[in-house]
Backbone and ligand atoms as CSV (ligand in chain L), in Angstrom:
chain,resi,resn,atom,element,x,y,z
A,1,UNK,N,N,252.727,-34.892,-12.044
A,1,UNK,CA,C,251.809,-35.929,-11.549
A,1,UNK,C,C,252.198,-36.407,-10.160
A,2,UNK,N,N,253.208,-37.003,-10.038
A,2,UNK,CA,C,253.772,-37.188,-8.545
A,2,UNK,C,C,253.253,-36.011,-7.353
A,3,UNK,N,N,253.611,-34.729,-7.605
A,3,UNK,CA,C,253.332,-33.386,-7.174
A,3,UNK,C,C,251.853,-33.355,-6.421
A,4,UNK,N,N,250.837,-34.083,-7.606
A,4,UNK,CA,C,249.596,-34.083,-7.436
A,4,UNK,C,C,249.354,-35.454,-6.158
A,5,UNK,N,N,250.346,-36.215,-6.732
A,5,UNK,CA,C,249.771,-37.440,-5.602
A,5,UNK,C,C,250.321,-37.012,-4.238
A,6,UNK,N,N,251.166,-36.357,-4.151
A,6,UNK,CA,C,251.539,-35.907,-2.786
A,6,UNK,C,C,250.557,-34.791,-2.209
A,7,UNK,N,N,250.284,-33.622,-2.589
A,7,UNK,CA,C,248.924,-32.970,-2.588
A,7,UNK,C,C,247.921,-33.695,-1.567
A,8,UNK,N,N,247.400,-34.980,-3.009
A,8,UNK,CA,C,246.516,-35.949,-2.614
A,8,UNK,C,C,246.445,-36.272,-1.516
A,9,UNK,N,N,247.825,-37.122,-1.229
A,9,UNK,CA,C,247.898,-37.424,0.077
A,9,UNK,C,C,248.154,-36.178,1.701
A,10,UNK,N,N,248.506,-35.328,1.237
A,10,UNK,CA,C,248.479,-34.256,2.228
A,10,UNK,C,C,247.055,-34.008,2.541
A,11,UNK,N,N,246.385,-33.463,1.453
A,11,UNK,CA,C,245.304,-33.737,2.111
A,11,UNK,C,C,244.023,-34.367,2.423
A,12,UNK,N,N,244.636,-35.826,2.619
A,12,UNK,CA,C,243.797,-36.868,2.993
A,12,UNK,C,C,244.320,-37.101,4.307
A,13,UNK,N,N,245.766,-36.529,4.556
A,13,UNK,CA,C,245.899,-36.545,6.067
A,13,UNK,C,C,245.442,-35.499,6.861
A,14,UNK,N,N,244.949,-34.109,6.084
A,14,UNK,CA,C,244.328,-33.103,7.115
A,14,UNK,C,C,243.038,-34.121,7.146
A,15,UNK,N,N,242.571,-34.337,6.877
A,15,UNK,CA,C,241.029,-35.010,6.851
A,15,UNK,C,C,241.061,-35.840,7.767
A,16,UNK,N,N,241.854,-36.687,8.109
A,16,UNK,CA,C,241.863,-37.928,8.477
A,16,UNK,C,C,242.303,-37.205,10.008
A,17,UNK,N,N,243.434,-36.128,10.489
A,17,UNK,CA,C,244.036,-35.713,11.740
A,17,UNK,C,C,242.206,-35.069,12.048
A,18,UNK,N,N,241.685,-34.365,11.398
A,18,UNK,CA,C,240.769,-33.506,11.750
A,18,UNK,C,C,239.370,-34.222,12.309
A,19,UNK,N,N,239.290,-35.415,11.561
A,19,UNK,CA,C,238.092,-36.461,12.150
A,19,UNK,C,C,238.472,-36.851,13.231
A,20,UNK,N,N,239.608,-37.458,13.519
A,20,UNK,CA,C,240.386,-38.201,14.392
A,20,UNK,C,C,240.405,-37.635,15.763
A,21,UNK,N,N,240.672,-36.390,15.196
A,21,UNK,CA,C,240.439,-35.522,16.618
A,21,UNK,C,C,240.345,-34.620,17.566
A,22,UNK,N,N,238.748,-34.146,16.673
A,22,UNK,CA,C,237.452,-33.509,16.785
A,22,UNK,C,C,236.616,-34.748,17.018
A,23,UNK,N,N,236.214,-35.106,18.386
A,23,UNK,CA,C,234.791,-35.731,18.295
A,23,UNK,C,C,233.753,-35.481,17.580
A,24,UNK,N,N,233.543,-34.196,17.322
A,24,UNK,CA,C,232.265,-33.901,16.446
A,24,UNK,C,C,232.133,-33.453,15.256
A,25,UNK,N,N,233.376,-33.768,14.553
A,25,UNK,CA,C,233.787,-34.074,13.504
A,25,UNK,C,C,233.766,-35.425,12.574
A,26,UNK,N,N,232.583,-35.879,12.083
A,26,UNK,CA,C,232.141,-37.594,11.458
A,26,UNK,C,C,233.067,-37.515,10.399
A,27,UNK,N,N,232.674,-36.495,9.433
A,27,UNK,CA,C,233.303,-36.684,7.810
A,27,UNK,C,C,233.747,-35.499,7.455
A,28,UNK,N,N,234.759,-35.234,7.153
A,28,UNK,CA,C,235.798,-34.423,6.570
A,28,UNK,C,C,236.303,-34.434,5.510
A,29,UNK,N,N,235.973,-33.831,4.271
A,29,UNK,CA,C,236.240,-33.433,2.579
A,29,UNK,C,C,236.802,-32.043,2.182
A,30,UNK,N,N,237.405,-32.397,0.941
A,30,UNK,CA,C,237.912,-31.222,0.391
A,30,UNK,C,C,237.114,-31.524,-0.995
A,31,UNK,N,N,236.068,-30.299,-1.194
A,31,UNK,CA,C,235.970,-30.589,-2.541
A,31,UNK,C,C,236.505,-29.431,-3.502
A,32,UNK,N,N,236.483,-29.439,-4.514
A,32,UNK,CA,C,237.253,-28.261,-5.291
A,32,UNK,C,C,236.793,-28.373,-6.823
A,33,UNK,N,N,236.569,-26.979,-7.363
A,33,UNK,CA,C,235.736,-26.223,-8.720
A,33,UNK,C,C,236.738,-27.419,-9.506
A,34,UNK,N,N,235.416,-28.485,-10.273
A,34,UNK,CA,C,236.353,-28.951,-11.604
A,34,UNK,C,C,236.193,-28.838,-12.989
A,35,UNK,N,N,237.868,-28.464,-13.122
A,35,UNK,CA,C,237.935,-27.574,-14.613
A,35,UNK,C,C,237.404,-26.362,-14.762
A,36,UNK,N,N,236.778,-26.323,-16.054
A,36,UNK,CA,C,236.273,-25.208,-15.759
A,36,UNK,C,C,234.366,-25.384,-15.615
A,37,UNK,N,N,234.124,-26.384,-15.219
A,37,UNK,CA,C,232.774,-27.022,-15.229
A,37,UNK,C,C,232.239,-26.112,-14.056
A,38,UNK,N,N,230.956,-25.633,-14.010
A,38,UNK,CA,C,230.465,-25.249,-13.013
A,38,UNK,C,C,230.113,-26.066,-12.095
A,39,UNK,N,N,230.688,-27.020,-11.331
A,39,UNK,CA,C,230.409,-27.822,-10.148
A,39,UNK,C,C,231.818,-28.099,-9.465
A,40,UNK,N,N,231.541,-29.016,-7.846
A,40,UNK,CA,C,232.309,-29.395,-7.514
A,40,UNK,C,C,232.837,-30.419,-7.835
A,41,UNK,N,N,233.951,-30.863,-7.399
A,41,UNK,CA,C,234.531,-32.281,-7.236
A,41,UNK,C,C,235.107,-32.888,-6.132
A,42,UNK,N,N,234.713,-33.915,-5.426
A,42,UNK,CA,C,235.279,-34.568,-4.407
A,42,UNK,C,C,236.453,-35.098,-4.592
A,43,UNK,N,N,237.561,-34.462,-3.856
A,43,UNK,CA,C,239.038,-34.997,-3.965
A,43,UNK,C,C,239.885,-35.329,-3.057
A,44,UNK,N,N,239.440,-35.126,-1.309
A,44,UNK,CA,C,239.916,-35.916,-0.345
A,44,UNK,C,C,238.724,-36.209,1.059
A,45,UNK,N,N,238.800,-37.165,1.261
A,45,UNK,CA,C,237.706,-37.050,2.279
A,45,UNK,C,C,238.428,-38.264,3.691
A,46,UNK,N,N,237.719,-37.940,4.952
A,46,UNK,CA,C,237.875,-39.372,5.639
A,46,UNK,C,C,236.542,-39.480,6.099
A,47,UNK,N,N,236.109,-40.293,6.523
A,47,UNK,CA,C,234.598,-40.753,6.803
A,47,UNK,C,C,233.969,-42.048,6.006
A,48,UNK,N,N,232.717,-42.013,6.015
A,48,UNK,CA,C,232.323,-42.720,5.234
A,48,UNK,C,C,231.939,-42.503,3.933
A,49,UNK,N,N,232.257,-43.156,3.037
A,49,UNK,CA,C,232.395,-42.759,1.306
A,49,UNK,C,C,230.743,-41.812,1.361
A,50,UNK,N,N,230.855,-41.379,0.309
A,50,UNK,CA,C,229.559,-40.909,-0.218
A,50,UNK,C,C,229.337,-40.786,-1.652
A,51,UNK,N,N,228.282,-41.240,-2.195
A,51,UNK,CA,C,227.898,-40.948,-3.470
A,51,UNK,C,C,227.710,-39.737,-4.001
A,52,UNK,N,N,227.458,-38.198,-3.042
A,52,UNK,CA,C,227.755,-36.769,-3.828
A,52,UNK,C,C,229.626,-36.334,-3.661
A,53,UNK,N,N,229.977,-36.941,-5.279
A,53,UNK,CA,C,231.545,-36.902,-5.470
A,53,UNK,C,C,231.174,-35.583,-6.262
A,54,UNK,N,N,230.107,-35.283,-7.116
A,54,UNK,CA,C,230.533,-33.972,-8.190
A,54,UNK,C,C,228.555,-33.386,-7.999
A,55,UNK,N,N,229.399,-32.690,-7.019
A,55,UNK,CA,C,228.011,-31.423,-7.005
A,55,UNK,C,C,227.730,-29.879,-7.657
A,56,UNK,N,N,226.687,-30.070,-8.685
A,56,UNK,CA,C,226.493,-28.408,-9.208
A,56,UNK,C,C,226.692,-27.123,-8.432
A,57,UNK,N,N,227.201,-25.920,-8.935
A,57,UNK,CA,C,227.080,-24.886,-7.978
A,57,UNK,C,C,225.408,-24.756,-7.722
A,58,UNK,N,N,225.465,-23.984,-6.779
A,58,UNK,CA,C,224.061,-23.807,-6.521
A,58,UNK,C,C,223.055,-24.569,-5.677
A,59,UNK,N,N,223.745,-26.210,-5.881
A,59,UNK,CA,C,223.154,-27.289,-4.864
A,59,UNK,C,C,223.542,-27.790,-3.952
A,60,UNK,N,N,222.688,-27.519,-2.779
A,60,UNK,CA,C,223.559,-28.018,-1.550
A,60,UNK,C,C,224.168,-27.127,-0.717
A,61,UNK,N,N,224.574,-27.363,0.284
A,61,UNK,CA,C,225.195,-26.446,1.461
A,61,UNK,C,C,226.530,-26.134,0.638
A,62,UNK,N,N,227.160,-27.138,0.077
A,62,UNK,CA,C,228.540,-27.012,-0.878
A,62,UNK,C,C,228.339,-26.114,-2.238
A,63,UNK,N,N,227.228,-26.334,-3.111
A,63,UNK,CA,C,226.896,-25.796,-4.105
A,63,UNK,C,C,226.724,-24.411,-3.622
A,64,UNK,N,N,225.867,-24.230,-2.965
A,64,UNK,CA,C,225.505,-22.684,-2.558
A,64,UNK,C,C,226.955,-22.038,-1.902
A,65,UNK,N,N,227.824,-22.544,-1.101
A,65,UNK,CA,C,229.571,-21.996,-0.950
A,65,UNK,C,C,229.920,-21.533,-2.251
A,66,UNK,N,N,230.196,-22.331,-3.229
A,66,UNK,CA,C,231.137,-22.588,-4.470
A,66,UNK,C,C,230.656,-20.817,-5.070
A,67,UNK,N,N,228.900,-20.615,-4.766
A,67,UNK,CA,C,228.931,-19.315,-5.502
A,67,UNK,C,C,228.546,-17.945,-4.228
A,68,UNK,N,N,228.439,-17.923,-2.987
A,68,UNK,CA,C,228.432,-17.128,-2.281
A,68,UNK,C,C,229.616,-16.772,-1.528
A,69,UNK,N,N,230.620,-17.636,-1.926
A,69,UNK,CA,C,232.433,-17.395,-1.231
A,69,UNK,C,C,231.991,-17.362,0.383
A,70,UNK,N,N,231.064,-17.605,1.189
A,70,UNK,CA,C,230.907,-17.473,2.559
A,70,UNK,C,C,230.963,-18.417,2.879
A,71,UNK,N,N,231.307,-18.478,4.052
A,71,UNK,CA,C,231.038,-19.705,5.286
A,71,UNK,C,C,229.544,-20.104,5.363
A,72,UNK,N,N,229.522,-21.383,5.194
A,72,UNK,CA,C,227.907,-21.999,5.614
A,72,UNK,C,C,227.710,-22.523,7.114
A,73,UNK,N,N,227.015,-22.225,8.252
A,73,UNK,CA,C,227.186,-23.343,9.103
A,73,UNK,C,C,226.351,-23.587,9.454
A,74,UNK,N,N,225.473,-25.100,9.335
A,74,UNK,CA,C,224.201,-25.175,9.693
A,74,UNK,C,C,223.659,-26.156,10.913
A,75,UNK,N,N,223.274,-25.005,12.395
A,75,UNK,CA,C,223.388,-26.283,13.301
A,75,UNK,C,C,222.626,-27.680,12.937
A,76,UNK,N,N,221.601,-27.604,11.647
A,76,UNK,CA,C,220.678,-28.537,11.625
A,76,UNK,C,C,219.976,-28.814,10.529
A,77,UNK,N,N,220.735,-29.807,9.852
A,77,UNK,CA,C,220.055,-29.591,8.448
A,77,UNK,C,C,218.844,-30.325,8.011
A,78,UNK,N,N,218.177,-30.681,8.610
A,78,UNK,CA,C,216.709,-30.768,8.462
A,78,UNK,C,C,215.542,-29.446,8.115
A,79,UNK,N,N,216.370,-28.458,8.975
A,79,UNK,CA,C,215.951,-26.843,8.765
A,79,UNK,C,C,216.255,-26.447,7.548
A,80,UNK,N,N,216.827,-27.138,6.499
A,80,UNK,CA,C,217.309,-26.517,5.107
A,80,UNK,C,C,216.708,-27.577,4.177
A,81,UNK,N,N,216.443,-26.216,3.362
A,81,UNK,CA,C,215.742,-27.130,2.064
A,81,UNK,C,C,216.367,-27.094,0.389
A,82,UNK,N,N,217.434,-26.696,0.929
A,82,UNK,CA,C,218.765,-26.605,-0.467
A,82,UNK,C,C,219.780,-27.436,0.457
A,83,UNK,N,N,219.509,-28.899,0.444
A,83,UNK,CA,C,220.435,-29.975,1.218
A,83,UNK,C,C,220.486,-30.836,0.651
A,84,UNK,N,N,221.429,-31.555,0.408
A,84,UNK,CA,C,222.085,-32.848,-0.191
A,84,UNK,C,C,222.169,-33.975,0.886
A,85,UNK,N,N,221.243,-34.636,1.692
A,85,UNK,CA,C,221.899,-35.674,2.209
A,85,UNK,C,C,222.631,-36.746,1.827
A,86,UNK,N,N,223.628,-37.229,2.743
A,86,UNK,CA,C,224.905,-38.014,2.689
A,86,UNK,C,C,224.109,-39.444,3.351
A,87,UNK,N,N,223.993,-38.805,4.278
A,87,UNK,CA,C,224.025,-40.075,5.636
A,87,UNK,C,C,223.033,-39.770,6.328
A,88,UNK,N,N,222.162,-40.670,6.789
A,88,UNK,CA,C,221.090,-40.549,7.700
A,88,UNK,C,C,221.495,-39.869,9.206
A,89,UNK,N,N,222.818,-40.019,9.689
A,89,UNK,CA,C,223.141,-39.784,10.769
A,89,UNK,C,C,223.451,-38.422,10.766
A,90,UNK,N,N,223.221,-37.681,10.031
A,90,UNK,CA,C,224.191,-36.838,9.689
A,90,UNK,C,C,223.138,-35.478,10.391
A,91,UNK,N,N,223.482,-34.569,11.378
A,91,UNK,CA,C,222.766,-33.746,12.209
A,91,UNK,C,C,222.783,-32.135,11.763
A,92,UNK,N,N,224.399,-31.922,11.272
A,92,UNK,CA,C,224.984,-30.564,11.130
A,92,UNK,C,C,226.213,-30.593,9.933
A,93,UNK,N,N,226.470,-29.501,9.555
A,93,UNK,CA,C,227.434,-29.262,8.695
A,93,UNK,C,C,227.999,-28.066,8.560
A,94,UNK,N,N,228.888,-27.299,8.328
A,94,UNK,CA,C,229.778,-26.567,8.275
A,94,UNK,C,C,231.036,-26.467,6.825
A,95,UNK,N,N,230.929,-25.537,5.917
A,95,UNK,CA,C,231.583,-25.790,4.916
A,95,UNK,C,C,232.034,-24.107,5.095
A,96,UNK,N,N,233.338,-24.468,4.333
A,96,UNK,CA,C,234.156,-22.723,5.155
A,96,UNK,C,C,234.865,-23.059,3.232
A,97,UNK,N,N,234.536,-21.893,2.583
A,97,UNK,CA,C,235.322,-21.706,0.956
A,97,UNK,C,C,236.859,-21.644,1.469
A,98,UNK,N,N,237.797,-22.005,0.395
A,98,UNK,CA,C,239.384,-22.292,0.187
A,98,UNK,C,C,239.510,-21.396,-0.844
A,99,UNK,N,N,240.051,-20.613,-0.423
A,99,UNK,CA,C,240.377,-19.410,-1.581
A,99,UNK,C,C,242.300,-19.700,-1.813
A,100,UNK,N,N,242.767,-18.917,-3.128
A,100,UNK,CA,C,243.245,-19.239,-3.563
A,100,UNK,C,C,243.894,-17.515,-4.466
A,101,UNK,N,N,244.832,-16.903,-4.070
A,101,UNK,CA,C,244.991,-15.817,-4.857
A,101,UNK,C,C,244.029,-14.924,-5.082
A,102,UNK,N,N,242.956,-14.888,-4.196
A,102,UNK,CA,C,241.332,-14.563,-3.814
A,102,UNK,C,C,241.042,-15.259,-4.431
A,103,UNK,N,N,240.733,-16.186,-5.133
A,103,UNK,CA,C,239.732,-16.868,-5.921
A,103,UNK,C,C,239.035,-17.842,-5.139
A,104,UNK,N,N,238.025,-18.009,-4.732
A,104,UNK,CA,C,236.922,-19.640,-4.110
A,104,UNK,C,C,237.191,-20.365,-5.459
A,105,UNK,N,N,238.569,-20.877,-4.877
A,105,UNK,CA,C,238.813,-22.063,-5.573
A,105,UNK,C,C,237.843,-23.935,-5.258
A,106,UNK,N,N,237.227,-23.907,-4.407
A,106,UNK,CA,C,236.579,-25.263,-3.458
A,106,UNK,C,C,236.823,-24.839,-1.956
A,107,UNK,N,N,236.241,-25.768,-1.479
A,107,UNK,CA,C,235.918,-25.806,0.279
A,107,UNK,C,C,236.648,-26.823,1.361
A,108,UNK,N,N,236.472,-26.878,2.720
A,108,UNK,CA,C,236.289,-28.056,3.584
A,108,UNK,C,C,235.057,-28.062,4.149
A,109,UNK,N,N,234.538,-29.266,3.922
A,109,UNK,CA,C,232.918,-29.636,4.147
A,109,UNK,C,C,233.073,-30.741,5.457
A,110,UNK,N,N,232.281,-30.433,6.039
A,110,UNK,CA,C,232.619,-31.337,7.701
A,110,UNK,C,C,231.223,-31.375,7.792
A,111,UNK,N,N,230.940,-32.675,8.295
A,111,UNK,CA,C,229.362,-33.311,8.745
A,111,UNK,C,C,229.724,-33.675,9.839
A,112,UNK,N,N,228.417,-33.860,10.583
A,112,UNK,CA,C,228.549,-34.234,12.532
A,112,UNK,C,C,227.120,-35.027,12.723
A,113,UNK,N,N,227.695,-36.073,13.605
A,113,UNK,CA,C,226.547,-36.684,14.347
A,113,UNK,C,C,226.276,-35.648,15.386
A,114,UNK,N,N,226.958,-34.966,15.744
A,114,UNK,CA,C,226.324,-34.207,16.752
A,114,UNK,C,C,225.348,-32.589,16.728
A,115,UNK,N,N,223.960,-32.727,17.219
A,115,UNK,CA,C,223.594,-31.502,16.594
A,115,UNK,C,C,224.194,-29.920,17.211
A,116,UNK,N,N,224.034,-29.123,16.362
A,116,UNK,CA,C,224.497,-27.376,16.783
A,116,UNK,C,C,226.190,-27.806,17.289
A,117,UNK,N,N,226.686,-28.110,16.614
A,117,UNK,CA,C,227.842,-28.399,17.342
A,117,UNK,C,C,229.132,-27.271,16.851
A,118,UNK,N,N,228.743,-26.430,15.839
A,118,UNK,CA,C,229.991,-25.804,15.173
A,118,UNK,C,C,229.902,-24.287,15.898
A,119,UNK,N,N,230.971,-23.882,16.144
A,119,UNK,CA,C,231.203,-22.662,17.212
A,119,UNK,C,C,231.907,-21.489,16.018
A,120,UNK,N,N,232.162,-20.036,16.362
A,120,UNK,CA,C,232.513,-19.124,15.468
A,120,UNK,C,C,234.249,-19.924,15.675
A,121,UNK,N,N,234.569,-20.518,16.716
A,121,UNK,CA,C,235.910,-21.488,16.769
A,121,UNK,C,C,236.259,-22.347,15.515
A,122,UNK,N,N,235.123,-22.908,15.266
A,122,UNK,CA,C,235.476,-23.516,13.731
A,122,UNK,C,C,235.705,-22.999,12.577
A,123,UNK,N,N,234.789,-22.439,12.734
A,123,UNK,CA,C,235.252,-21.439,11.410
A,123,UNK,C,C,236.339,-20.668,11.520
A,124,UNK,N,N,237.401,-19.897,12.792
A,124,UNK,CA,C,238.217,-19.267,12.505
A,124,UNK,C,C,239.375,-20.501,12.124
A,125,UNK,N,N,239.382,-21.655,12.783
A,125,UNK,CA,C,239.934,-22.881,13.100
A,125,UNK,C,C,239.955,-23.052,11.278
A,126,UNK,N,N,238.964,-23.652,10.654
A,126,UNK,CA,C,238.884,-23.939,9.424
A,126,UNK,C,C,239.317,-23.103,8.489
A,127,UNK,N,N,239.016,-21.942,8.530
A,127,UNK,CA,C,240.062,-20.576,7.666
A,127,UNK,C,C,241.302,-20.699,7.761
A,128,UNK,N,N,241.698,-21.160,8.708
A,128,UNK,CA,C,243.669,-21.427,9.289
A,128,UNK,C,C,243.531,-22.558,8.520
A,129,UNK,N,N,242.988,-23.648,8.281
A,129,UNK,CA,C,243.519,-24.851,7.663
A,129,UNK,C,C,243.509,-24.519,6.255
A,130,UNK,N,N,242.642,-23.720,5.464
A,130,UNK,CA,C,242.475,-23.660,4.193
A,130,UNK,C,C,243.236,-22.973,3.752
A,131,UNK,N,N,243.540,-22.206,5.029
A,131,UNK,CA,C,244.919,-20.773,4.529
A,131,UNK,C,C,246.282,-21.898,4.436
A,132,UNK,N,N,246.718,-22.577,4.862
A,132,UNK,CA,C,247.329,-23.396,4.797
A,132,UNK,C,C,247.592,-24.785,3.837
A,133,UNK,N,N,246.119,-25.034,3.580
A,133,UNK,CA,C,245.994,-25.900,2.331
A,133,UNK,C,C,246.140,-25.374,1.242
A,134,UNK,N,N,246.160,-23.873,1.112
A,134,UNK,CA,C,246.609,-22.899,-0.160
A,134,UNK,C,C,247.937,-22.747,-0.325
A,135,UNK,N,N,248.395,-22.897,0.729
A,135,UNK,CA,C,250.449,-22.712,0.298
A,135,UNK,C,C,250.423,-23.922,-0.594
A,136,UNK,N,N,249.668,-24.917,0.282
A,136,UNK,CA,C,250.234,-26.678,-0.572
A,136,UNK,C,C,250.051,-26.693,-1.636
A,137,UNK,N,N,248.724,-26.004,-1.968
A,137,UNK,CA,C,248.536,-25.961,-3.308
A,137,UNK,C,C,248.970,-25.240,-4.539
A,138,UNK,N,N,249.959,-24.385,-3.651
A,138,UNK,CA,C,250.579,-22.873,-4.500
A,138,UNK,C,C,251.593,-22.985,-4.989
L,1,SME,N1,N,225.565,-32.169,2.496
L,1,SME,C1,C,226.298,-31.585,1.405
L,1,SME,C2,C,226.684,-32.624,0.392
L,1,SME,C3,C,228.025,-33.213,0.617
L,1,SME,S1,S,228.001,-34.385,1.872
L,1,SME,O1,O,227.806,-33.636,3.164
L,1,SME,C4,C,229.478,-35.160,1.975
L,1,SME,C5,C,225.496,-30.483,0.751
L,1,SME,O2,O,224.327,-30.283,1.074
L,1,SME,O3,O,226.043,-29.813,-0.119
């Protein structure tokens, strides 16, 4: 249990370094497959809270990750009609799967006030963090 709260807190500090500073970076989450339930679960975030804590596979820019193991990046999610809004402000998103012994174990999900803002940079950028959030978790 301790193990887990340190985890916890590890990564609530990638979240928190990664908003902090990335300007175009608003909200920063880790969500991850819970149990053996077919959905996600919200388990570290910095931003502003949100009410989608446990999303089905299948729904959402996150849902649709959990079962296509790909990178999502959408300069504009008004253009999508499998979307979960959070926040009115909210322009773009980018969710890159966290694999795990190969497994798409969960994601990092990043929202932006700013529109088209995510570059093939993020995503190689975000693969390095998840590759890394997998030792922590290993
Ligand atoms: N927009 C996401 C839901 C999670 S919030 O961005 C924090 C989606 O469509 O899956």
């Amino acid at each position: 249990e301790n193990e887990n709260l340190s985890v916890d807190h590890k990564l609530s500090q990638v979240c928190e370094v990664l908003k902090e500073n990335i300007p175009y970076y608003d909200w920063v989450g880790f969500y991850f497959k819970n149990g053996d339930k077919e959905e996600l679960k919200l388990r570290s975030f910095a931003g502003e809270p949100t009410d989608h804590t446990i999303i089905p596979f299948g729904k959402g820019i996150c849902g649709q990750v959990a079962v296509s193991n790909e990178n999502f990046v959408v300069p504009d999610v008004k253009a999508q009609t499998n979307y979960i809004a959070c926040s009115i402000n909210v322009k773009a998103e980018i969710v890159v799967p966290l694999f795990l012994n190969g497994e798409n174990i969960g994601q990092i999900d990043i929202d932006s006030h700013t529109p088209d803002p995510f570059s093939k940079e993020d995503e190689e950028f975000l693969q390095w963090v998840n590759e890394k959030v997998a030792e922590v978790l290993s």
